[in-house]
C-alpha positions in Angstrom: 0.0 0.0 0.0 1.3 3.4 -1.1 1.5 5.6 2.2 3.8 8.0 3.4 6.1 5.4 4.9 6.0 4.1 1.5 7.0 7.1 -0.2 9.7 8.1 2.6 11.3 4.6 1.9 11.9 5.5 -1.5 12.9 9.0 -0.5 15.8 7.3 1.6 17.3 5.6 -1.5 17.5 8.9 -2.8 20.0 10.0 -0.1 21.7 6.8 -0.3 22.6 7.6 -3.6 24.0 10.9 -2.1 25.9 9.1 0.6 27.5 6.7 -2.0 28.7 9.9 -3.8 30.2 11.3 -0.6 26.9 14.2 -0.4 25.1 14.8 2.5 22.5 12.2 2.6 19.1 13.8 2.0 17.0 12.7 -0.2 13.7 13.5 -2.1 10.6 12.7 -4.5 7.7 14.3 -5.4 4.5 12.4 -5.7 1.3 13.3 -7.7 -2.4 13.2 -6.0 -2.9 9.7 -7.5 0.2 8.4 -6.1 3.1 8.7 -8.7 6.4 9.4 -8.6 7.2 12.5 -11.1 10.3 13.5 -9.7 13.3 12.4 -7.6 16.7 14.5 -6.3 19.3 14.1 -3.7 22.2 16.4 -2.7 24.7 17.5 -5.0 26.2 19.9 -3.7 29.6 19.2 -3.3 29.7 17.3 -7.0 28.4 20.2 -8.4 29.8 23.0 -6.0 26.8 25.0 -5.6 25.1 25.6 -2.5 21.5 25.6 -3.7 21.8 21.8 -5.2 19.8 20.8 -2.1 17.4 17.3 -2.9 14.1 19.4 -2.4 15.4 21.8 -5.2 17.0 19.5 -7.5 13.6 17.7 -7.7 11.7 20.4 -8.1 13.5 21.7 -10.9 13.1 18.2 -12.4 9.5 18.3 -12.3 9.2 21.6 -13.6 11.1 21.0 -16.5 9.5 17.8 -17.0 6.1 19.9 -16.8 7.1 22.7 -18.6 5.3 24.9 -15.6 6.9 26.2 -12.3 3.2 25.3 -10.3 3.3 21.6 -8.8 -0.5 22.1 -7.7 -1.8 18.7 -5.6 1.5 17.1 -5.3 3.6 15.8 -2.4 7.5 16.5 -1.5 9.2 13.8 0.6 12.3 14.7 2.2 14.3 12.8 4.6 15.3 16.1 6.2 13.6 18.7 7.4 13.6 21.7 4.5 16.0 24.8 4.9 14.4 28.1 4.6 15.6 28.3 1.2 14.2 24.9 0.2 10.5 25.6 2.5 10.5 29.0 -0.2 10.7 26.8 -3.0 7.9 24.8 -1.8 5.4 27.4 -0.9 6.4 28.9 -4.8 5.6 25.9 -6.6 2.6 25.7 -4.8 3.2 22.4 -3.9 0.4 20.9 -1.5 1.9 18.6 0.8 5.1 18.3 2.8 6.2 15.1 4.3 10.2 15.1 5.6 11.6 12.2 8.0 14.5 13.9 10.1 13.9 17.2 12.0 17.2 19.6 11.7 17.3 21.8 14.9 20.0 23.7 13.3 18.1 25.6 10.5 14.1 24.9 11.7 12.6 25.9 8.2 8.8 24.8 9.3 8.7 26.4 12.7 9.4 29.5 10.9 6.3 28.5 8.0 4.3 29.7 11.0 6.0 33.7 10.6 5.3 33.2 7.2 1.8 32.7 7.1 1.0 36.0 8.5 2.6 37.5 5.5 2.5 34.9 2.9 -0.7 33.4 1.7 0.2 30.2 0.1 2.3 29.6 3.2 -1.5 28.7 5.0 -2.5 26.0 2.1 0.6 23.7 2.6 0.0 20.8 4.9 3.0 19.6 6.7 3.6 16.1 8.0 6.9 15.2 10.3 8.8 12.6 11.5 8.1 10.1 8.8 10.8 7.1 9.1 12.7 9.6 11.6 14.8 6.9 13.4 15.9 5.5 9.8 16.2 9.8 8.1 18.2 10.2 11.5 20.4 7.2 11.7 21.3 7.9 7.9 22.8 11.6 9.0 24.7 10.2 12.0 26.3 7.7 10.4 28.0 9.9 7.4 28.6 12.5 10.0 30.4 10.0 12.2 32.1 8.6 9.5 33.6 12.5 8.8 34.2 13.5 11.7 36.7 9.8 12.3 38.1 10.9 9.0 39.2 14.5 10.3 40.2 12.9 13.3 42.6 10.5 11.3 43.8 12.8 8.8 
């Protein structure tokens, strides 16, 4: 059955695929209202040395190619971590209708700040926002590569 844990699974092979190519592992897909995958992305960042290569923006740039149309009306983004600020404004402009992330990331907190936004920004109040999706397996994921770099600057 297609749910979100089924969709976050498949979000986590994303950011394995990031992992294997040394990236942060974060991964993301974006899901139509019946259920399909249009789009996936994972962090390039370092391959590609730009900043905004973040999974949420590489697969949203996918899909809008793909669609020929910057508005993602009625789908659903699964991330495995919790959008930046930067990410959550690319969200709320392609009027995407769902977000579903696994891993919460204290450091940057881009949904606790959706709240300031929706006094100022409309579309801000139409997204619905579901956390903690697979958060033990998004989580474990992020420790372990930042384990294994920290051990390597310890080393080196």
């Amino acid at each position: 059955m297609k749910n979100d844990k089924y969709f976050m699974q498949i979000a986590l092979k994303e950011a394995k695929k990031a992992q294997s190519q040394g990236e942060v592992p974060v991964g993301c897909i974006i899901v139509s209202g019946c259920g399909d995958i249009l789009s996936r992305g994972y962090n390039l960042i370092e391959k590609r040395f730009d900043s905004t290569a973040h999974a949420e923006l590489i697969a949203i740039r996918k899909l809008s190619k793909k669609i020929k149309s910057w508005r993602l009306d009625g789908t659903a983004l699964y991330t495995t971590l919790q959008p930046c600020l930067m990410c959550m404004g690319a969200i709320l402009n392609s009027r995407i209708a769902k977000l579903v992330y696994g891993a919460e990331d204290p450091t940057l907190q881009g949904t606790e700040n959706l709240y300031k936004l929706q006094t100022i920004y409309p579309a801000a109040c139409k997204l619905e926002i579901i956390n903690n999706i697979l958060r033990d397996d998004c989580s474990r994921i992020l420790k372990s590569f930042f384990h294994t770099i920290r051990k390597k600057d310890v080393t080196s």
